[in-house]
C-alpha positions as CSV (number, residue, x, y, z in Angstrom):
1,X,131.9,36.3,134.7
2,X,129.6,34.8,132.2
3,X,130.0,32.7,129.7
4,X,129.4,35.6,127.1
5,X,129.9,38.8,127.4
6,X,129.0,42.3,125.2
7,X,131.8,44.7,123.4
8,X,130.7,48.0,123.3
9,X,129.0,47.8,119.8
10,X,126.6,44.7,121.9
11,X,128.4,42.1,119.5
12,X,128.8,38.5,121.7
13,X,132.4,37.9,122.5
14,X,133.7,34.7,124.3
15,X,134.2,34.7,128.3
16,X,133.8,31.5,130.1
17,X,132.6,29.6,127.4
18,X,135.0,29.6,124.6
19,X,132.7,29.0,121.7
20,X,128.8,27.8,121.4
21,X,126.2,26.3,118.7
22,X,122.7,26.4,119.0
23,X,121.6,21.8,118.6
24,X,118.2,21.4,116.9
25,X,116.9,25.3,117.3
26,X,116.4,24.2,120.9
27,X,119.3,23.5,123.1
28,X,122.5,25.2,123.4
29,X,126.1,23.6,123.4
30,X,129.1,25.5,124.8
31,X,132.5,24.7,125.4
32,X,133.9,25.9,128.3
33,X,137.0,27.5,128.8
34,X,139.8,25.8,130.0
35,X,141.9,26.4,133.8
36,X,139.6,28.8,135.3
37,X,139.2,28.4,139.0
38,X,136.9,30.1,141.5
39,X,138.9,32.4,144.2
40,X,138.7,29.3,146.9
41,X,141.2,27.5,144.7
42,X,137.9,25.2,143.2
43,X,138.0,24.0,139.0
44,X,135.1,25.9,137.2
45,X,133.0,23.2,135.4
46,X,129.7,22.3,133.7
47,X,128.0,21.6,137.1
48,X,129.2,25.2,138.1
49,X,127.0,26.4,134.7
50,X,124.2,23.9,135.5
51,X,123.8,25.7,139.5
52,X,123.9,28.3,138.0
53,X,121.1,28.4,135.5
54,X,119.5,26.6,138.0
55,X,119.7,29.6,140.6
56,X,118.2,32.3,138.6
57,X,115.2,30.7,136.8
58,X,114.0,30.2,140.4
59,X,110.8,32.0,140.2
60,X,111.9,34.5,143.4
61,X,115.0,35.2,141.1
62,X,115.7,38.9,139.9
63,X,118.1,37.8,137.6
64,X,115.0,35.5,136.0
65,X,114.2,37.3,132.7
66,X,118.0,37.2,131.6
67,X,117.8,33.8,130.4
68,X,115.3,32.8,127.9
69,X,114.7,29.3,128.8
70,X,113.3,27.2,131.0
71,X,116.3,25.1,132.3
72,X,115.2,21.7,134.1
């Protein structure tokens, strides 16, 4: 899941994050949602998000170009 997701009509609907704001036209801010836990039984928080962005802007990535920025 990610923290967006697409309806049909490509409008941006919540998921994992429950609502975002875009800080200084640079960085984004999201809250994430509340209780969700990976299928080991583990919480699902910020450092999950962080990994993650972390693991596909990895040059070798193929999921590389579906995240704008450069996260560091």
């Amino acid at each position: 899941e990610g923290l967006v997701r697409y309806t049909p009509e490509f409008k941006v609907v919540p998921a994992l994050a429950t609502e975002w704001q875009l800080i200084d036209n640079k960085y984004w801010r999201f809250k994430l949602r509340q209780g969700v836990k990976f299928h080991n039984g583990a919480d699902f928080n910020a450092d999950d998000v962080i990994a993650s962005l972390k693991r596909v802007s990895d040059p070798s990535s193929p999921l590389r170009g579906n995240i704008p920025l450069y996260v560091g």
